[in-house]
N, C-alpha and C positions, 0 to 999 in steps of 0.2 A: 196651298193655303197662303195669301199673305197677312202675313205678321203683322205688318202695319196696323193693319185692322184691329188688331186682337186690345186685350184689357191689358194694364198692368199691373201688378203689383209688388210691394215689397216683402220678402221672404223673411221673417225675425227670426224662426228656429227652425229645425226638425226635433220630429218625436224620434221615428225610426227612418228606413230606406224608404219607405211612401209614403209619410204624414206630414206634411210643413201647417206652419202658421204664419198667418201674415202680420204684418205690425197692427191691421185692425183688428185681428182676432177671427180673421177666420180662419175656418183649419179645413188646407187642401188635402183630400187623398187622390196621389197620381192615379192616373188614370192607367188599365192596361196592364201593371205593374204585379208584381209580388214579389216582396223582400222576406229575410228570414227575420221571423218574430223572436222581440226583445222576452218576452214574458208569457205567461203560458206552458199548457202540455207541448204542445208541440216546440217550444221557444228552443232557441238556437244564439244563444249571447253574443257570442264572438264575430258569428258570422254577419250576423244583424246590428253590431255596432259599428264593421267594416265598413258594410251598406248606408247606414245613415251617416256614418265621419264621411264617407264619398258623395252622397247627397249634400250635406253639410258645405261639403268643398264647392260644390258646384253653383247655391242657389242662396243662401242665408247671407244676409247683410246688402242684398244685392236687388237691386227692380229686374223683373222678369214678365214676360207675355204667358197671358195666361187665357187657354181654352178652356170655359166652364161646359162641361156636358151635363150633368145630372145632380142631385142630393143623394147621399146612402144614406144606408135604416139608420145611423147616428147622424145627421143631420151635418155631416161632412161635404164641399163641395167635391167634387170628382170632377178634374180636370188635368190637362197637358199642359206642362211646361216647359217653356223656351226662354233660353240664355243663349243671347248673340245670334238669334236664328234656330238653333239648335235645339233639337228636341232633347228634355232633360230626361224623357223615359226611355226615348233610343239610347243615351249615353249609358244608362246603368247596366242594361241589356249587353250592350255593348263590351263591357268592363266588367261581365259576369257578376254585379254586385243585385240583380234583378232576374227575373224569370217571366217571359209573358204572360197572363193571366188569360191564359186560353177563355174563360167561361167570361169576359167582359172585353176580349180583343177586339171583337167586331165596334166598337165605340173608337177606334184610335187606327185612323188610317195604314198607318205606319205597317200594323201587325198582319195587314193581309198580302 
């Protein structure tokens, strides 16, 4: 894939390990991706604020190439994000801070 090509944007926050907002207001969910939830039955605090303080590190404050694939049922983009080339969901993956999302893999080259 080159990058060149791709969009970019500026990353202003994270919610958790796969929700950023951009400084225009939209709110990316990585693509591929599943972190441990902040909130919730199932939420996992510790693990899930590791996860986003590592997202955090990698993408906030900072322009990044961005592959849009789709909308989810909350009207979130779902896209890949790349820093310096880099894919930002292979990095988490990578760093144990992520788990691939088997039932949406097939969207994100990387996974197959």
């Amino acid at each position: 894939m080159l990058l060149a090509a791709l969009a970019s944007v500026f990353i202003a926050s994270c919610y958790d390990g796969d929700t950023c907002t951009t400084d225009a207001g939209e709110k990316i969910r990585l693509a591929c991706i599943d972190t441990p939830e902040l909130r919730g039955k199932h939420a996992q605090p510790e693990r899930a604020k590791t996860a986003r303080d590592y997202l955090r590190s990698l993408v906030v404050g900072r322009d990044v190439a961005i592959r849009r694939i789709t909308k989810d049922r909350y009207g979130r983009t779902v896209a890949e994000l790349f820093v310096d080339g880099s894919n930002v969901q292979q990095q988490l993956v990578a760093a144990r801070q992520a788990e691939i999302y088997w039932r949406y893999a097939s969207q994100c080259p990387w996974t197959r």
